[in-house]
C-alpha positions as CSV (number, residue, x, y, z in Angstrom):
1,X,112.3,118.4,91.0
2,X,115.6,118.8,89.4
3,X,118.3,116.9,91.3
4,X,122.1,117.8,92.0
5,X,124.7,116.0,92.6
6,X,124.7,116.5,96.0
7,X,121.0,115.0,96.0
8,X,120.1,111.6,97.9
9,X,116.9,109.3,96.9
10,X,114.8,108.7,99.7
11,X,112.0,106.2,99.6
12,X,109.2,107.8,101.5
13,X,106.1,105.3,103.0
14,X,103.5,107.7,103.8
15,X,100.6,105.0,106.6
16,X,97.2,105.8,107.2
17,X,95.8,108.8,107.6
18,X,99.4,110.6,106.0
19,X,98.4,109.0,103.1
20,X,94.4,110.0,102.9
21,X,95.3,113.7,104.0
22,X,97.2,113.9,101.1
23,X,95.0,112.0,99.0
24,X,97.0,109.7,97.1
25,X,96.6,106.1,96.0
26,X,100.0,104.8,96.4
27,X,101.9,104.4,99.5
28,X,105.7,104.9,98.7
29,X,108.0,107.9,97.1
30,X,111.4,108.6,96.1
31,X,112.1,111.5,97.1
32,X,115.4,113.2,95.3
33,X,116.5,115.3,97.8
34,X,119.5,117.4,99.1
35,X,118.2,117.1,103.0
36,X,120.3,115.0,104.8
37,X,118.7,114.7,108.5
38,X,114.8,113.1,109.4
39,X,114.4,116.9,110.6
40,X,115.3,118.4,107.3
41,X,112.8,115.6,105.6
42,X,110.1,116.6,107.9
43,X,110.2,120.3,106.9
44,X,110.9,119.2,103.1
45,X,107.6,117.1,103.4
46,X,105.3,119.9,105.0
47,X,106.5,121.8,102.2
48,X,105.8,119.5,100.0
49,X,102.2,118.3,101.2
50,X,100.8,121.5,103.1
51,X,97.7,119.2,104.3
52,X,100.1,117.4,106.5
53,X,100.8,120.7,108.3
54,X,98.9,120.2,111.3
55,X,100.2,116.9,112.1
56,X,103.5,116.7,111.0
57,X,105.3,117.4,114.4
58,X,104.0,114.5,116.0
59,X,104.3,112.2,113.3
60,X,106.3,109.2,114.4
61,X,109.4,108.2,112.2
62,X,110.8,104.9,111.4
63,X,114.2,104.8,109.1
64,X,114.9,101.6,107.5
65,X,112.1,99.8,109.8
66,X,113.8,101.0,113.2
67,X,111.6,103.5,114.9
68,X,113.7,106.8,115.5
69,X,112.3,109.8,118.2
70,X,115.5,112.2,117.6
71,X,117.1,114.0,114.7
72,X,119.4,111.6,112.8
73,X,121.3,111.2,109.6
74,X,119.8,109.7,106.3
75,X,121.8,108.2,103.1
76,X,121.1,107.7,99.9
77,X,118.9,104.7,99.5
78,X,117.4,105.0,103.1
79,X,113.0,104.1,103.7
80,X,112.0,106.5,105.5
81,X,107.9,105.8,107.2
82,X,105.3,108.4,108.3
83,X,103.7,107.2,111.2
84,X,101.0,109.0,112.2
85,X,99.6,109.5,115.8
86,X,97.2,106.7,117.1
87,X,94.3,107.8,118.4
88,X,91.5,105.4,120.1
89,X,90.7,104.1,123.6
């Protein structure tokens, strides 16, 4: 990804099942990006890992450890987590 000077780094911890449906070994990203809101990140990542897709909107976000349930602000150096639903009885 070529990055601008308008681009932010994001580091990205994908949990669980995020992580498996996109089959990948590690756990965290940087993400370079120019998105600048958890909603923008959350479109950026579908596109990013289509296999997330079907999940993605009830994905739980946590930004700098500190669970967040509306659209808010990121800045450059930010952790962003993927928290995926829970399912279980």
């Amino acid at each position: 990804m070529e990055t601008s000077e308008n681009s932010i780094s994001i580091k990205v911890v994908f949990f669980a099942s995020t992580r498996e449906k996109i089959r990948i070994d590690e756990d965290i990203f940087i993400f370079e990006t120019t998105e600048t809101t958890t909603k923008e990140l959350k479109h950026e990542i579908k596109e990013r890992y289509p296999a997330l897709s079907d999940i993605i909107d009830s994905i739980t976000l946590a930004v700098n450890q500190e669970y967040v349930y509306e659209d808010v602000g990121l800045n450059d150096g930010d952790e962003v987590a993927l928290i995926p639903p829970l399912s279980g009885g």
